[in-house]
N, C-alpha and C positions, 0 to 999 in steps of 0.2 A: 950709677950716677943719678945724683937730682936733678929733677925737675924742676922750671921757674919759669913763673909766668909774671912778666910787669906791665900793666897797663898804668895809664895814665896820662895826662897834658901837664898845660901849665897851672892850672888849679887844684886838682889831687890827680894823687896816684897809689896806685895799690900792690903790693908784690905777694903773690900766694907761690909758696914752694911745698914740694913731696913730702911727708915726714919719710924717714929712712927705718923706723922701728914699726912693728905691728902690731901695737897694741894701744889702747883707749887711755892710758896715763897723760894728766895733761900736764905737760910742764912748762919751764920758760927756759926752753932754748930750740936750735932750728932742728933738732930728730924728731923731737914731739910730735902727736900729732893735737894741736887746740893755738889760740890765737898768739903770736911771743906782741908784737906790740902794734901802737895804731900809731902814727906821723899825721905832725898837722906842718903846711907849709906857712913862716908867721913873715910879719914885715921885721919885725927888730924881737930876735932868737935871746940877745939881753939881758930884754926887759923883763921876755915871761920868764927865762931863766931866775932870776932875780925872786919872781914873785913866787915862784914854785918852791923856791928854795924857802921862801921868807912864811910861806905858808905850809912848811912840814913836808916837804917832799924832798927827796933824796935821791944824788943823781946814781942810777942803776950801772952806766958804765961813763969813762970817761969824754968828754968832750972833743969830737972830730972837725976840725977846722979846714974842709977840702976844699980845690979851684971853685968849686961852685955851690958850695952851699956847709952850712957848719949844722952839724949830727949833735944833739945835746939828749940825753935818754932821760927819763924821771922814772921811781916809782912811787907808787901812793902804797897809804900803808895797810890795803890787804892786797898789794905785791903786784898790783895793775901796770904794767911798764905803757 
């Protein structure tokens, strides 16, 4: 079973979980063990949407619309999520 630790308020918050494989490969997803991505909490999700888009970045996974907050992913193009 993984492990997961969430800290944070209402200004950030940060989630470190277990990778599940034993080895130094870093990838982008949650077995790996190295960073999958950083969250910024914004006032209008939109707007930077909009500009992230309009300035070459592309969204990594689709767009989560939940009770309390909407999940939008980006990558930049050396694979940054």
């Amino acid at each position: 079973m993984r492990e997961w630790v969430h800290l944070g308020d209402e200004d950030s918050y940060i989630a470190i979980n277990q990778a599940t494989e034993n080895h130094l490969k870093v990838e982008k997803n949650y077995d790996k063990i190295g960073i999958n991505h950083l969250g910024f909490v914004v006032q209008n999700v939109e707007e930077i949407a909009s500009k992230l888009l309009k300035n070459g970045y592309k969204r990594s996974y689709p767009k989560q619309v939940e009770q309390f907050r909407i999940r939008d992913y980006f990558i930049d193009a050396d694979g940054n999520e």
